[in-house]
N, C-alpha and C positions, 0 to 999 in steps of 0.2 A: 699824553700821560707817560713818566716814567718806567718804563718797565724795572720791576723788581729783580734783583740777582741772584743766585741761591749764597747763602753765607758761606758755601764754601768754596765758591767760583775763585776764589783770588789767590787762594791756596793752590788750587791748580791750573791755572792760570799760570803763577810764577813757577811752578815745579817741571811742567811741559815747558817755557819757554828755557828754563836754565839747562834742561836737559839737550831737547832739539834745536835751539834756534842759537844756531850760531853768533848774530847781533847781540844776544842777550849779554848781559854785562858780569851774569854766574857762570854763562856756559863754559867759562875756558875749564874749570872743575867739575860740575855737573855733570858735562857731556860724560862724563867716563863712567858713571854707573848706571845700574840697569834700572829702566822705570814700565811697571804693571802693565800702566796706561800710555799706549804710542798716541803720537800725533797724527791725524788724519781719518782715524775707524770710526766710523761713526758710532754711537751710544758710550764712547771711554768716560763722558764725563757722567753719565747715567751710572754707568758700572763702579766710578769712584765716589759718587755719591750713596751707591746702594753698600760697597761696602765701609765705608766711614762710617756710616747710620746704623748698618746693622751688625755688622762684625767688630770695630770698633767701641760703638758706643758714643754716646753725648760726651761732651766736651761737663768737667765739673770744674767749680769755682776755681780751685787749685791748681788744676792739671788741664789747663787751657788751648796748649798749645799742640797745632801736630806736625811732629819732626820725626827723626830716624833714631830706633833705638840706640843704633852703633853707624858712629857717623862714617865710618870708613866701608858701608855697602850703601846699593841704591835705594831708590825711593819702592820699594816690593811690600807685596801685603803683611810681609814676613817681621817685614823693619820698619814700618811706620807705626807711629802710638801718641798717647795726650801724654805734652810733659808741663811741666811747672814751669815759672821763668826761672826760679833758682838751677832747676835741670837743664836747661837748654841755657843758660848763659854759664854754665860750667863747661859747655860743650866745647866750648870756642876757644883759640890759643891765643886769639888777640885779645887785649884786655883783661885778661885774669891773670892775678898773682900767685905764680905757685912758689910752693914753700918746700922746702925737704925737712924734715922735723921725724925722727925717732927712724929712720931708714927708709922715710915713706915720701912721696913726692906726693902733695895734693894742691887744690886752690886754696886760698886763701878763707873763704866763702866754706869750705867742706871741713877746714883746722874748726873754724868757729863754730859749727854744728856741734862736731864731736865733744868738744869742750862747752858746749854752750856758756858762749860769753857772746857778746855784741860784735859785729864787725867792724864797727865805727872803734870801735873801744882797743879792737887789737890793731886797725891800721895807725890810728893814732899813736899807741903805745910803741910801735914799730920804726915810726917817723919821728918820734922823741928819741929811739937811739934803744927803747928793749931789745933784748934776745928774742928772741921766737918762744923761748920754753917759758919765759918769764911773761911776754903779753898775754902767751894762751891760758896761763896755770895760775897768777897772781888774782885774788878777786879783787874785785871790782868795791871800789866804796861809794856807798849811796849817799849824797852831798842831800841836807836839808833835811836828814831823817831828826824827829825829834829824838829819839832813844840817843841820850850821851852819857 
């Protein structure tokens, strides 16, 4: 029979080896900041599990994921927390589009928040040849509304 794993074994699992393990394929980054839990004491993973559960808290629908507040420190009690995908895929310099719009540098993903319009809506509009001020600010017209 199977033995069962605790749901959060994979999480630390890849967090120890990208910090310690040289082979790891994150270590060349990771190695450099500080991590709670060393490799080798015995009960660290007891101790990361007691505080994710209880200092922490349950993982909720939204905020699923656990990453570092501020990616530029380690993996410490201080700096780990439950973020969204929207929060943690903002996090990353690869693949997000930032924009400089009003003196302000964001992603592309944080313009469409603040403006609540779609993001399909402003990358498109973007790729047709809009402004930026004019994707984010021009509404949107709803195609097949009966009101004419």
């Amino acid at each position: 029979m199977k033995r069962k794993t605790h749901w959060l074994q994979s999480r630390y699992s890849w967090m120890i080896g990208a910090v310690y393990n040289p082979n790891n394929i994150d270590y060349s980054w990771a190695s450099q900041y500080d991590c709670d839990w060393q490799r080798g004491r015995r009960g660290d993973f007891q101790d990361f599990i007691y505080f994710v559960e209880n200092k922490l808290g349950q993982p909720t629908k939204t905020h699923k994921y656990l990453s570092r507040r501020d990616q530029t420190r380690g993996f410490t009690k201080q700096n780990l927390c439950w973020q969204s995908g929207k929060e943690l895929g903002n996090k990353h310099l690869n693949g997000n589009r930032y924009i400089k719009f009003k003196n302000k540098t964001k992603t592309l993903t944080n313009w469409c928040d603040e403006y609540n319009i779609s993001y399909h809506t402003v990358r498109t509009r973007l790729e047709i040849g809009w402004t930026i001020k004019d994707a984010l600010t021009q509404p949107v017209r709803v195609y097949g509304s009966t009101d004419i």
